[in-house]
Every structure is written in structure tokens, then in C-alpha cells.
C-alpha positions as CSV (number, residue, x, y, z in Angstrom):
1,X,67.6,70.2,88.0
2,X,68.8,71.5,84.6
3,X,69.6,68.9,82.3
4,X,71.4,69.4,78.5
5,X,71.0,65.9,76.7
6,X,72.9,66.3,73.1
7,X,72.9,63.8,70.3
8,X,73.8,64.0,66.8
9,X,77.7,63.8,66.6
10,X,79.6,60.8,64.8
11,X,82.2,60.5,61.7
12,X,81.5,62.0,58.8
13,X,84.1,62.6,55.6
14,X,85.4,66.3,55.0
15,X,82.5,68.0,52.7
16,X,79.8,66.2,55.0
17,X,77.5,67.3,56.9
18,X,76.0,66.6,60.1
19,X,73.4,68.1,62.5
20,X,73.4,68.3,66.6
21,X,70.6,68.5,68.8
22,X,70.3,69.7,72.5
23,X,67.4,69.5,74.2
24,X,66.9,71.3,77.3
25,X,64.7,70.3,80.8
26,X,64.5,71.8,84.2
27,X,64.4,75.8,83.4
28,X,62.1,77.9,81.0
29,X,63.8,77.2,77.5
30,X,62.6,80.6,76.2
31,X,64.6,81.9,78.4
32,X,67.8,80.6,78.0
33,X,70.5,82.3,75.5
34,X,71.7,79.3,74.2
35,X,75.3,78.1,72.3
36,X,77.5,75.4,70.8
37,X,80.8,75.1,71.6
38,X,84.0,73.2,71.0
39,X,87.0,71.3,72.1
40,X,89.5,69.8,70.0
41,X,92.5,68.0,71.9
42,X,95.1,70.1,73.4
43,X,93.1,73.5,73.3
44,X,90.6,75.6,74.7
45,X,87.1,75.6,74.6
46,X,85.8,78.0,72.0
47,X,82.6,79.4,71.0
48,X,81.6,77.8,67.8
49,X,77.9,79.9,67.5
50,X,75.2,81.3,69.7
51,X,71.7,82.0,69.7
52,X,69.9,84.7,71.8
53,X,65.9,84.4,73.5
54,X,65.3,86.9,70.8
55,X,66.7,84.8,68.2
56,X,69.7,86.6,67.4
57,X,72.5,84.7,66.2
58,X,76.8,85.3,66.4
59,X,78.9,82.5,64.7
60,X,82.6,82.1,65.0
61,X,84.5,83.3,62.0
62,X,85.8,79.8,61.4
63,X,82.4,78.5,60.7
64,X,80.1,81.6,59.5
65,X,78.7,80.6,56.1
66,X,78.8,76.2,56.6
67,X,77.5,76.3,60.5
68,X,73.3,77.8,61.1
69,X,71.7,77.3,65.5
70,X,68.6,77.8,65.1
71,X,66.4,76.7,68.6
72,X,63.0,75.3,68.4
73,X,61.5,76.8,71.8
74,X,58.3,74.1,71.7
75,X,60.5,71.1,71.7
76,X,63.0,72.8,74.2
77,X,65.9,72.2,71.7
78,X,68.6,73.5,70.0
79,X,70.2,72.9,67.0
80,X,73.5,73.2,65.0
81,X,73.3,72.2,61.5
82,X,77.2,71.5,60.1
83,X,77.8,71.7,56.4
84,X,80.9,71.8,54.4
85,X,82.9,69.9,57.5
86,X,86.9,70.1,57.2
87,X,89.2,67.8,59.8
88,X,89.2,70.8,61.8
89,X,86.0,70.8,62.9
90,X,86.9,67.8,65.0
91,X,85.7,68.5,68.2
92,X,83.8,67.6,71.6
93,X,81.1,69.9,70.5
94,X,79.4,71.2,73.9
95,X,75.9,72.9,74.5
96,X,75.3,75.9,76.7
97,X,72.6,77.3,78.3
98,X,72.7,81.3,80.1
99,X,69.1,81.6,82.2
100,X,68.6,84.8,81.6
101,X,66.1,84.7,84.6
102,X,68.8,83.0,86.9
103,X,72.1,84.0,85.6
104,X,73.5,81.0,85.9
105,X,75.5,78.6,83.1
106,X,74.5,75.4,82.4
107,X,76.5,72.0,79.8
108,X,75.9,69.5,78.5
109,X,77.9,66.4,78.4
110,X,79.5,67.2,75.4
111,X,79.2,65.4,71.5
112,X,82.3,63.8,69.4
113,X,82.5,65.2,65.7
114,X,85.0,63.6,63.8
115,X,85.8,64.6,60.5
116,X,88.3,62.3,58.8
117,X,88.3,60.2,55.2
């Protein structure tokens, strides 16, 4: 059974920073393309940034330049360091995991960011 276990989100004031971390059990880590992604109340999920088994990375024009992934395939994990938050960034941040050996899509439970003064 696949398992996404995030930690890291909380309240933070607008300029903060904060970082998440997902760590991955049950399928072949290296393997998995792996991504963050967000909900804020009253809209749709959205891709926040994404990390490829190559180590590739794509990050959503909203947060290029204050958001890095980066995934540490020894300690199964995956990261999203935050910087420069605004109140907008409030979210249920999510993490994602695409098996590339078994196509198939795996979440986490999801993560609350809020960033408010």
C-alpha cells in the first residue's frame, strides 16, 4: 500500500517562509514523478510545482522564483521549500506521486499553509 505522509505546514506572516516534506512508502521512490499541489477555499486544485525521476523541475508561474521541490530519493521524500509567502499562498498544499512503473496516481492527506499577519 502506497502511503504519502506530509508535514511541515502551519501559519507563517507574509514574507515568511516555510518548508514541506512528503515522504513516500510502498512503491520505488525513484520512480515516482512527484508534485505539490494546492487548494485554497472555493477553487480548484492546481499544480503549484513538480519534480520528474530525472530531476527535472516545472513550477507554476505564481510561485517560480520564491517556491524550489527538490526530492531526496534515499530518504524517499520530497520537498517544497516556500519563501517570500503572500496571503495567497494559503492553501491545503497536497503531494503527488505518478509511478512511472505502474501508472497510477497516488495523495497525500494534504497540509494547511496559512499566510496571514
Amino acid at each position: 500500500q502506497v502511503q504519502l505522509v506530509e508535514s511541515g505546514g502551519g501559519l507563517v506572516q507574509p514574507g515568511g517562509s516555510l518548508r514541506l516534506s512528503c515522504t513516500v512508502s510502498g512503491s520505488v521512490f525513484r520512480a515516482n514523478a512527484m508534485g505539490w499541489y494546492r487548494q485554497a477555499p472555493g477553487k480548484q486544485r492546481e499544480l503549484v510545482a513538480a519534480i520528474t525521476t530525472h530531476g527535472t523541475t516545472n513550477y507554476a508561474d505564481s510561485v517560480k522564483g520564491r517556491f524550489t521541490i527538490a526530492r531526496e530519493n534515499a530518504k524517499n521524500t520530497v520537498y517544497l521549500q516556500m519563501n517570500s509567502l503572500k496571503p495567497e499562498d494559503t492553501a491545503v498544499y497536497y503531494c503527488n506521486a505518478y509511478s512511472t512503473l505502474v501508472g497510477s496516481n497516488y495523495w497525500g492527506q494534504g497540509t494547511q499553509v496559512t499566510v496571514s499577519s
